[in-house]
C-alpha positions as a Markdown table, in Angstrom:
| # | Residue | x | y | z |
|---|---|---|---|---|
| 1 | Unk | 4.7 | 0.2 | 11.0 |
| 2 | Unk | 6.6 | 1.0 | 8.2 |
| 3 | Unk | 7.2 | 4.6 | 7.3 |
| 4 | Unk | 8.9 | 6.9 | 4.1 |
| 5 | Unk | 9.2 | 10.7 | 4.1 |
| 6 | Unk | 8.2 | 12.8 | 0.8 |
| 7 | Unk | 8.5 | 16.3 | 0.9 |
| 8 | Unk | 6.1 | 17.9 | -1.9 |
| 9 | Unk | 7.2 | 19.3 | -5.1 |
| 10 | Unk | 5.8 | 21.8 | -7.5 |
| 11 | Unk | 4.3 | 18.4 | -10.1 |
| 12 | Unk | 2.6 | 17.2 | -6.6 |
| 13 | Unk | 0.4 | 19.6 | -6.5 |
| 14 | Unk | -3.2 | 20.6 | -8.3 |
| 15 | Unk | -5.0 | 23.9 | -9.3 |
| 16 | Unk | -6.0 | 24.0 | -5.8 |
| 17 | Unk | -2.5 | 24.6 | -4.5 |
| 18 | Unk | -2.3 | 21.3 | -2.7 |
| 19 | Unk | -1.3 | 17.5 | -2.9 |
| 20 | Unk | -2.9 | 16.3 | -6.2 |
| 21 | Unk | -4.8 | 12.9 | -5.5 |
| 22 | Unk | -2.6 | 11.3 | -8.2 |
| 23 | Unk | 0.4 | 12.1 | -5.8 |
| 24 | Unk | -1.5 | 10.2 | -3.0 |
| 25 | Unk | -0.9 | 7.1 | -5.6 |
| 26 | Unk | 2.2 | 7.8 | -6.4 |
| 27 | Unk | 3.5 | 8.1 | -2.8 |
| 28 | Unk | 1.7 | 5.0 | -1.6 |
| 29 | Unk | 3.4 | 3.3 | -4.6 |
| 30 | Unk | 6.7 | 4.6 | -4.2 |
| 31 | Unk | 5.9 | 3.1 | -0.1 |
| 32 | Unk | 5.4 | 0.3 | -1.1 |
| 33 | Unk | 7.6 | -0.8 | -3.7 |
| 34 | Unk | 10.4 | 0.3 | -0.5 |
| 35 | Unk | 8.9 | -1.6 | 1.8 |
| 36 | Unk | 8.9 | -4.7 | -0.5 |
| 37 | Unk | 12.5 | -4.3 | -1.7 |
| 38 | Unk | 13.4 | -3.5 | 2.7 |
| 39 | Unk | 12.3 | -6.8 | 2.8 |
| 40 | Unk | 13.8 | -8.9 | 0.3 |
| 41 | Unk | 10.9 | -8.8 | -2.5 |
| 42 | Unk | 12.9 | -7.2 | -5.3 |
| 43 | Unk | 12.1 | -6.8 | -8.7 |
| 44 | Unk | 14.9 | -9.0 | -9.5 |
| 45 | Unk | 13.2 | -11.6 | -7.3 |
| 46 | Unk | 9.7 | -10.7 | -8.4 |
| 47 | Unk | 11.1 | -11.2 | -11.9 |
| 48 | Unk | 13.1 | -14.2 | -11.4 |
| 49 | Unk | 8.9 | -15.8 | -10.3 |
| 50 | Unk | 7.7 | -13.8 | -13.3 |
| 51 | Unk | 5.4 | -12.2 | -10.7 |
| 52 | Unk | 3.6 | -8.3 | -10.6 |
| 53 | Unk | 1.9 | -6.6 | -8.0 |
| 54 | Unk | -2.1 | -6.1 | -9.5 |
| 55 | Unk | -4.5 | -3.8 | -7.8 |
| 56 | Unk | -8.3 | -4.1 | -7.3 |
| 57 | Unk | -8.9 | -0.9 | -5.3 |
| 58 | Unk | -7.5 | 1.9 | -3.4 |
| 59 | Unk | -9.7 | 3.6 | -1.3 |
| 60 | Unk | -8.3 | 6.9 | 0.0 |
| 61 | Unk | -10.2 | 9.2 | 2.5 |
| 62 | Unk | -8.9 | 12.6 | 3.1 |
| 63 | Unk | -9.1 | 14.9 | 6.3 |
| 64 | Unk | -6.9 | 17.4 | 5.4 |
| 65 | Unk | -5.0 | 19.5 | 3.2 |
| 66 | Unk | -1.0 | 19.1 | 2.4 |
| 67 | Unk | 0.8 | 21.9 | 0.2 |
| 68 | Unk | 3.8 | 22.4 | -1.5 |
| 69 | Unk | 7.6 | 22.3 | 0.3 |
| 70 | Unk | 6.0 | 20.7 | 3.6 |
| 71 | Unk | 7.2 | 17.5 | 4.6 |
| 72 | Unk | 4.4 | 14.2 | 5.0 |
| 73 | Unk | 5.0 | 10.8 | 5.7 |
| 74 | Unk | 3.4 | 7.8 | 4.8 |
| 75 | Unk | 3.0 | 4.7 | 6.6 |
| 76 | Unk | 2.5 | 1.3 | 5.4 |
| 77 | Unk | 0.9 | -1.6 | 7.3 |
| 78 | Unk | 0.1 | -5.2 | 6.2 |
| 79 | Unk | -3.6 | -5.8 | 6.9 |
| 80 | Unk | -4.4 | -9.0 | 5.1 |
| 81 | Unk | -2.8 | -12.1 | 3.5 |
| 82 | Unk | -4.4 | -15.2 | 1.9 |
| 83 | Unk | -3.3 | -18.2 | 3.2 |
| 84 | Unk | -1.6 | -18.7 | 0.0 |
| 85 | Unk | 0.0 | -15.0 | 0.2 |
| 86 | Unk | -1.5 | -14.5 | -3.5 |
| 87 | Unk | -3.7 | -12.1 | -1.9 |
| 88 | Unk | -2.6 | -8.8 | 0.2 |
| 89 | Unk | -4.2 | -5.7 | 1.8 |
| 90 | Unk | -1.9 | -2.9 | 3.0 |
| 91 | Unk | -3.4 | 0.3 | 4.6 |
| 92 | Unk | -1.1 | 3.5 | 4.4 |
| 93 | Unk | -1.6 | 6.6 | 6.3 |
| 94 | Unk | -0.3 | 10.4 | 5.5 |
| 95 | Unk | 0.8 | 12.4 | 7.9 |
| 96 | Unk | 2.2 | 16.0 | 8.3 |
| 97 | Unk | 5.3 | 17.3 | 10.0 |
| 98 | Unk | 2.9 | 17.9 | 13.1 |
| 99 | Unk | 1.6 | 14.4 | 12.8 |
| 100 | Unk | -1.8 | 15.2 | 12.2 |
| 101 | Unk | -3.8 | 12.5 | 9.7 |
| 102 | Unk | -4.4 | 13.8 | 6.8 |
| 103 | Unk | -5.4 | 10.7 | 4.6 |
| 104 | Unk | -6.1 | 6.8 | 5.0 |
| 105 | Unk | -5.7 | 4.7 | 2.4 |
| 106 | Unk | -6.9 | 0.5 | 1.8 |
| 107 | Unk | -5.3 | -1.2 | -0.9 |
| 108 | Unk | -6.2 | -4.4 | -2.1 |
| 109 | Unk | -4.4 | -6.9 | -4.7 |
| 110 | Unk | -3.3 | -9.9 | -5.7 |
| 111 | Unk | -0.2 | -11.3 | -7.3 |
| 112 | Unk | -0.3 | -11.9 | -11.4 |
| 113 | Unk | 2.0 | -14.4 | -13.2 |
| 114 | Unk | 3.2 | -12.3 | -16.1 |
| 115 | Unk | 2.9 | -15.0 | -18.3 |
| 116 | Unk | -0.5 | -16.7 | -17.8 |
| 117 | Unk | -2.1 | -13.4 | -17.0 |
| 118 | Unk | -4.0 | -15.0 | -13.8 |
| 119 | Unk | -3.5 | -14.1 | -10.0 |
| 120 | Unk | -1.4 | -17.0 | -9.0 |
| 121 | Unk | -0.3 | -18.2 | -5.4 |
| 122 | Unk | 3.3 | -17.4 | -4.2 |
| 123 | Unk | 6.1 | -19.7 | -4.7 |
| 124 | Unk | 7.6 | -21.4 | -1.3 |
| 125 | Unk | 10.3 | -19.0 | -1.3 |
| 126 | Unk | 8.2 | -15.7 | -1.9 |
| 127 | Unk | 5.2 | -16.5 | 0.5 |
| 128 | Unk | 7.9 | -17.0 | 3.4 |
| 129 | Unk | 9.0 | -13.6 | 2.9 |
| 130 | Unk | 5.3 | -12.4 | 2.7 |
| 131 | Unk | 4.4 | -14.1 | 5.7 |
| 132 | Unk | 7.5 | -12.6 | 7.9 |
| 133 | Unk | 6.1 | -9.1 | 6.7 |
| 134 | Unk | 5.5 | -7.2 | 10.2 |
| 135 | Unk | 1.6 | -7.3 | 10.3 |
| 136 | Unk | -0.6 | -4.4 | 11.7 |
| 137 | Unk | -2.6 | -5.1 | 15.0 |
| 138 | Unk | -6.0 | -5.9 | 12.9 |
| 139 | Unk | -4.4 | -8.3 | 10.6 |
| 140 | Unk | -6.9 | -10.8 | 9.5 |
| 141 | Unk | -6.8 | -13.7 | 7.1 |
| 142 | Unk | -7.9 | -12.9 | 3.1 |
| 143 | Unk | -10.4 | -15.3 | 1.9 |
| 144 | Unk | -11.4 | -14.4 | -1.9 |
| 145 | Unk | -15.3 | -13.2 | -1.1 |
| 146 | Unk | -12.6 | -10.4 | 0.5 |
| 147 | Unk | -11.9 | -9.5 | -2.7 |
| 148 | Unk | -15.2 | -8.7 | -3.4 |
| 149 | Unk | -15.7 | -6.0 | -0.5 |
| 150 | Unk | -15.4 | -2.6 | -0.7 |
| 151 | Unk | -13.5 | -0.6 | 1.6 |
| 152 | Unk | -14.6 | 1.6 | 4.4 |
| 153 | Unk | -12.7 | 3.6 | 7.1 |
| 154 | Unk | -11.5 | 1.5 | 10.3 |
| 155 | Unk | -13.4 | 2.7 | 13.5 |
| 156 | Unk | -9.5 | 3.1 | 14.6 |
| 157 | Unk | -8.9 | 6.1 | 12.2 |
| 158 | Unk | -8.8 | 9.4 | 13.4 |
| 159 | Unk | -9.9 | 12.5 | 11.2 |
């Protein structure tokens, strides 16, 4: 599993005092574009393809709060590839410096070409480092009807 600590500023929080739901986004993002670039899928290489990340949903479920100055940490774990890797499904998890849950997140996309507009598989050299990404213990296979699903909370969850 692959992890990143945030600590929460003043602009990550709402009127409520605690972690906005746009800084849940902006974490996972943040996750993930270090995860990608830990494992060799830079922008450079993602530009040199012409390729972009494109999301079809995020489904985040909270259990509790976060606030200001406390540390979290969010996880990342590959869930689901298409055969041709231009599908993926990453699940992230927040966490609190106790390492209580307090959010779960599925993520589903695809990969665009920047040109055409259209998801488009990976080239050879990009779906070999897809498919050495570490997967997580309930990785399955993407067909495209995936795409199509919506997202619910893994029995394996703990609130």
């Amino acid at each position: 599993m692959y992890t990143k600590q945030f600590e929460i500023r003043w602009s990550d929080i709402d009127a409520n005092r605690h972690l906005a739901n746009s800084a849940y986004l902006n974490f996972m993002s943040h996750t993930r574009m270090a995860f990608l670039m830990e494992n060799g899928f830079t922008l450079l290489k993602m530009g040199e393809y012409n390729i972009g990340p494109v999301i079809f949903h995020e489904h985040i479920h909270y259990f509790k709060e976060a606030f200001q100055g406390q540390p979290i940490t969010v996880s990342l774990e590959v869930s689901g590839l298409s055969e041709n890797a231009a599908f993926f499904r990453f699940e992230h998890n927040f966490y609190n410096h106790k390492g209580e849950n307090l959010a779960y997140c599925e993520i589903l996309g695809a990969w665009m070409d920047l040109k055409a507009r259209k998801i488009t598989q990976m080239p050879d050299e990009l779906k070999k480092l897809v498919e050495s990404f570490p997967k997580a213990s309930n990785f399955t296979i993407l067909a495209k009807e995936d795409t199509r699903k919506h997202g619910r909370l893994p029995k394996n969850i703990k609130m």
